[in-house]
MARGU-198195 format. One record per residue: residue in one letter; x, y, z of N, C-alpha, C in turn. Coordinates in steps of 0.2 Angstrom, whole numbers, m for minus. Layout:
// residues N
{tinu A, {X, Y, Z}, {X, Y, Z}, {X, Y, Z}}
...
//
This chain:
// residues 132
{tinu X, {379, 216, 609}, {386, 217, 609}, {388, 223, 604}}
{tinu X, {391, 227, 606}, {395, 234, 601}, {400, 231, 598}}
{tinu X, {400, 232, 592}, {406, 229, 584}, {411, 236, 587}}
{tinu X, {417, 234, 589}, {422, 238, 588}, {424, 241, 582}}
{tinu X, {426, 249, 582}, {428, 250, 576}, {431, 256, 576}}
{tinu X, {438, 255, 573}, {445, 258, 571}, {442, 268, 570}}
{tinu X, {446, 271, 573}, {447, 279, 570}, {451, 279, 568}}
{tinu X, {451, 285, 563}, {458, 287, 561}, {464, 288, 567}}
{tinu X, {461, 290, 572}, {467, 291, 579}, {469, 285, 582}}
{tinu X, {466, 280, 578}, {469, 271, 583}, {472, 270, 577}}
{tinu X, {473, 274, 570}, {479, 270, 565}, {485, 275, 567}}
{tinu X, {489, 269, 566}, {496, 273, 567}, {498, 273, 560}}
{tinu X, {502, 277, 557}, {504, 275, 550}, {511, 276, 549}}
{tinu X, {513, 271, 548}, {519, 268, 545}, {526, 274, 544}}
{tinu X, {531, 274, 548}, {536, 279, 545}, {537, 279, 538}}
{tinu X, {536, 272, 534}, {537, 271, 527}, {532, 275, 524}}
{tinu X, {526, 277, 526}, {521, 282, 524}, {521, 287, 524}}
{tinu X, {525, 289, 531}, {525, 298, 531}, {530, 298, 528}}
{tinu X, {534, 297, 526}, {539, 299, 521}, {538, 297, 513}}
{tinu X, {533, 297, 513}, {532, 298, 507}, {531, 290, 502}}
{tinu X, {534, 285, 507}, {533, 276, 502}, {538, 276, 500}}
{tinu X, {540, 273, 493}, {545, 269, 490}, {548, 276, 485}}
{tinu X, {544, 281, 483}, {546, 286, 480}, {549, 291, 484}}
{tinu X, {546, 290, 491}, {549, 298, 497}, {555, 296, 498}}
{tinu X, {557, 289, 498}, {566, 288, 499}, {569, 288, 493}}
{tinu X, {566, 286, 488}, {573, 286, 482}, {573, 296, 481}}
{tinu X, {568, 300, 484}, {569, 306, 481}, {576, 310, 488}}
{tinu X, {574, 305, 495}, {577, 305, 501}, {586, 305, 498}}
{tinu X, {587, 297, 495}, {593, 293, 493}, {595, 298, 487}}
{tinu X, {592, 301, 483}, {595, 305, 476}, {597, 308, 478}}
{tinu X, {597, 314, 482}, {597, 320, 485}, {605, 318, 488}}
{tinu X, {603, 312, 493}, {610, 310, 499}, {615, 307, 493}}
{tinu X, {613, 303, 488}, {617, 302, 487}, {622, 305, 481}}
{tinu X, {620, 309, 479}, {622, 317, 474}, {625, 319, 481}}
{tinu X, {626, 321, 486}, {631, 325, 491}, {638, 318, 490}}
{tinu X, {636, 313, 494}, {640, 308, 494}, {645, 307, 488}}
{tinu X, {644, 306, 481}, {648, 307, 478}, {654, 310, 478}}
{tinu X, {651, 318, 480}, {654, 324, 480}, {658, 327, 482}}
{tinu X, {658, 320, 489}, {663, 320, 495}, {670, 320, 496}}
{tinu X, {673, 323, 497}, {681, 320, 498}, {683, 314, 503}}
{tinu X, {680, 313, 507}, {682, 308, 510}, {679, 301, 507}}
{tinu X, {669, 300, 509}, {667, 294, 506}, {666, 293, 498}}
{tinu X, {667, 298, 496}, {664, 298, 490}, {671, 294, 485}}
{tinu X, {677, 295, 485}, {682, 289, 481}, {679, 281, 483}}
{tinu X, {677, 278, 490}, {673, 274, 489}, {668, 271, 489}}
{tinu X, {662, 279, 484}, {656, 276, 482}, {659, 273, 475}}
{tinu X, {664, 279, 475}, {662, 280, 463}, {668, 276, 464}}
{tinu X, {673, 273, 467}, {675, 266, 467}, {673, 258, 463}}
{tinu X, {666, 260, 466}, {664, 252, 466}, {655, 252, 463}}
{tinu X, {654, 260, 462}, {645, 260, 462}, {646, 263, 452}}
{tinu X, {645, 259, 448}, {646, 261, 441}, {635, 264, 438}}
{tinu X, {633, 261, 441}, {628, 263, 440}, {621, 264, 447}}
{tinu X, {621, 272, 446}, {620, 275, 452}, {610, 272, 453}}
{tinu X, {609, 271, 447}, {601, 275, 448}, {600, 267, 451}}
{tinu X, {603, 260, 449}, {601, 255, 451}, {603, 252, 459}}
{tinu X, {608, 256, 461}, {612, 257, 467}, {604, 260, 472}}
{tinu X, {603, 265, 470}, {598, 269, 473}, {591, 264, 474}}
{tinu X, {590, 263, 468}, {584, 257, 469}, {587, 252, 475}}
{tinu X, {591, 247, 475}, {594, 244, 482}, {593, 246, 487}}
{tinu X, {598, 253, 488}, {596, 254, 496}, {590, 257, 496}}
{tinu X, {586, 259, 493}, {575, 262, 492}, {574, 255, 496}}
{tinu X, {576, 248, 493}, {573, 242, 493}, {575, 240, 501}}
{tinu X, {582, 241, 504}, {581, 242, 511}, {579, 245, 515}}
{tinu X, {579, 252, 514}, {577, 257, 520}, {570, 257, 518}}
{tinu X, {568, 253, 514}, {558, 251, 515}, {556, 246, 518}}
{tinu X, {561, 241, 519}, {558, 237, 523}, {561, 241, 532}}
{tinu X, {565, 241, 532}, {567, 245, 538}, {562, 249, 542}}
{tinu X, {558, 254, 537}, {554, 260, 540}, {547, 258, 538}}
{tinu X, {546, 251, 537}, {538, 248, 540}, {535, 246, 533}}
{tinu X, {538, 246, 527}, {536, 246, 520}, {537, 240, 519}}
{tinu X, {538, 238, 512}, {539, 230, 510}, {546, 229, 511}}
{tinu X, {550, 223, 515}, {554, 220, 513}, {557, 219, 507}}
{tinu X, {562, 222, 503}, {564, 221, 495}, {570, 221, 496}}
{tinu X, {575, 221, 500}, {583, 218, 502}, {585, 212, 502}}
{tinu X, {587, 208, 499}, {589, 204, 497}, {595, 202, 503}}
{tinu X, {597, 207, 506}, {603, 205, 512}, {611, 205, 509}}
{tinu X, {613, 204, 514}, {622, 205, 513}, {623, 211, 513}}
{tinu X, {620, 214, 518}, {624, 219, 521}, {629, 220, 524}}
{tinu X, {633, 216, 528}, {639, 215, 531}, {644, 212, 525}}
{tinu X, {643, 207, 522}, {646, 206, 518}, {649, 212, 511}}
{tinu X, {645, 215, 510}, {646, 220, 504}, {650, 225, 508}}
{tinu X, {650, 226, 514}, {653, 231, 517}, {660, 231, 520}}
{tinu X, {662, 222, 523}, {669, 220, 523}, {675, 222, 518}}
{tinu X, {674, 222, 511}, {680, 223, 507}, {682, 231, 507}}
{tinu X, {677, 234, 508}, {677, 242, 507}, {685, 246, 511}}
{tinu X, {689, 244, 515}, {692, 247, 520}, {691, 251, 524}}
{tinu X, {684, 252, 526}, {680, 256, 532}, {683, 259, 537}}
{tinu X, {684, 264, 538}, {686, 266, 544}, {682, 270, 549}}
{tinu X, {682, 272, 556}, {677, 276, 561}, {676, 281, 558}}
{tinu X, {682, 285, 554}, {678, 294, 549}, {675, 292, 546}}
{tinu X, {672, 287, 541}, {669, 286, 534}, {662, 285, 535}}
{tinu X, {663, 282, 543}, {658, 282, 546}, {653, 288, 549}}
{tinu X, {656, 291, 551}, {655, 298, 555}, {652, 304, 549}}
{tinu X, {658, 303, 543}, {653, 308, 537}, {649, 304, 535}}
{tinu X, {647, 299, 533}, {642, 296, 530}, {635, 298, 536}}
{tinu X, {633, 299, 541}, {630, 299, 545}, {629, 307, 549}}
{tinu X, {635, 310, 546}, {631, 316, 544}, {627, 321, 539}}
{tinu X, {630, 318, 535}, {629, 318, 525}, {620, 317, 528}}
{tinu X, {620, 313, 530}, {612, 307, 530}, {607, 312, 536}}
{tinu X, {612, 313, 541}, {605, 317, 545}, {605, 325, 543}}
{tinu X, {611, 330, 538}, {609, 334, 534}, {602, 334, 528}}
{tinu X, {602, 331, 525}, {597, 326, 521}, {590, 323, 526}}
{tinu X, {589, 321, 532}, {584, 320, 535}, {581, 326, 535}}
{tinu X, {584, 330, 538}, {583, 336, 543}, {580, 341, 536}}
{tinu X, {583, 340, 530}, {582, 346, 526}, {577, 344, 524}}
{tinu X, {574, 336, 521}, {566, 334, 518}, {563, 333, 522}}
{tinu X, {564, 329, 527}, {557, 327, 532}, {557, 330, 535}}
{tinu X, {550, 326, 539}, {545, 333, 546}, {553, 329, 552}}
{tinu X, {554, 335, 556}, {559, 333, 562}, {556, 325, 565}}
{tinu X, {550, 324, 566}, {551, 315, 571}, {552, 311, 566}}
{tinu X, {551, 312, 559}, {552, 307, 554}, {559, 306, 553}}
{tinu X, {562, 312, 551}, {570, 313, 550}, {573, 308, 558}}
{tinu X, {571, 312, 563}, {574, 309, 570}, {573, 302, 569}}
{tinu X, {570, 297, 569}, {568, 291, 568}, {572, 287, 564}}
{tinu X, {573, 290, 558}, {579, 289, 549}, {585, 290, 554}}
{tinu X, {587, 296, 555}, {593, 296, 559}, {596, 290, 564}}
{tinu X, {591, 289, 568}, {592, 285, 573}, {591, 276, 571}}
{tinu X, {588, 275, 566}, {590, 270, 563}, {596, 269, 562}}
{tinu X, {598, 275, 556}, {608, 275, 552}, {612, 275, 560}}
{tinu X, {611, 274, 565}, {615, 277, 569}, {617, 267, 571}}
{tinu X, {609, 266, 573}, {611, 258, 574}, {612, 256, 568}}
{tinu X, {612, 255, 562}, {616, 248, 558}, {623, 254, 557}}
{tinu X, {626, 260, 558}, {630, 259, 557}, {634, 257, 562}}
{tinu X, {632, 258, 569}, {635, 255, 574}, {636, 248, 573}}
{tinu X, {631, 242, 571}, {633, 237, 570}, {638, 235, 563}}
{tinu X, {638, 238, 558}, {642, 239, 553}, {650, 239, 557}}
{tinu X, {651, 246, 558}, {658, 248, 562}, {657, 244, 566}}
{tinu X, {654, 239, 571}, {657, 234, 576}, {660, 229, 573}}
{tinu X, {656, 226, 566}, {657, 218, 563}, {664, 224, 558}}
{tinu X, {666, 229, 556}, {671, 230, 553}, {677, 233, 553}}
{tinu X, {676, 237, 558}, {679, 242, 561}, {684, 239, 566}}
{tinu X, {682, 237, 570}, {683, 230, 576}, {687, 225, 574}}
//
């Protein structure tokens, strides 16, 4: 009997890898979230509500890692944290392009395409449960 065994072309590696792990998104989330701020539309309700930026970053690192194949480190309440905000369909629209400018600009194109298309469905779920 022949033992089966793994090449490197039968592993697949994790989006959370090719982007670099827990440090390729907080360098991803710094970058996007220094635009955000800066914003004239979303940025009154980041600096609104976010007093401390660097620990906010840690948070969403700890989601978009479980999301893109790394460790789960969300805690959850994401609908919840997102209902008092007054969210409307624009805030949505530049947040989600702020974010595929920022894909596009540090990742390789299928990785960025992949991140993208993620932000597109939670925030389509977001703007259903808040927008709706």
């Amino acid at each position: 009997m022949q033992e089966a065994t793994m090449t490197q072309s039968d592993y697949k590696e994790t989006l959370y890898a090719r982007i670099g792990g827990y440090e390729g998104l907080r360098k991803l989330l710094t970058h996007f979230y220094a635009d955000v701020r800066q914003h004239a539309v979303i940025g009154p309700i980041f600096q609104a509500r976010i007093q401390d930026w660097p620990a906010h970053i840690e948070k969403i690192a700890g989601f978009w890692s479980g999301l893109t194949g790394g460790p789960a480190l969300y805690g959850g309440g994401l609908m919840a944290k997102h209902m008092p905000l007054g969210l409307a369909e624009e805030h949505f629209g530049h947040w989600l392009t702020l974010w595929a400018f920022h894909c596009d600009r540090q990742l390789e194109s299928k990785d960025a395409d992949m991140l993208k298309a993620l932000a597109h469905q939670i925030g389509g779920r977001l703007k259903h449960h808040i927008v709706n």
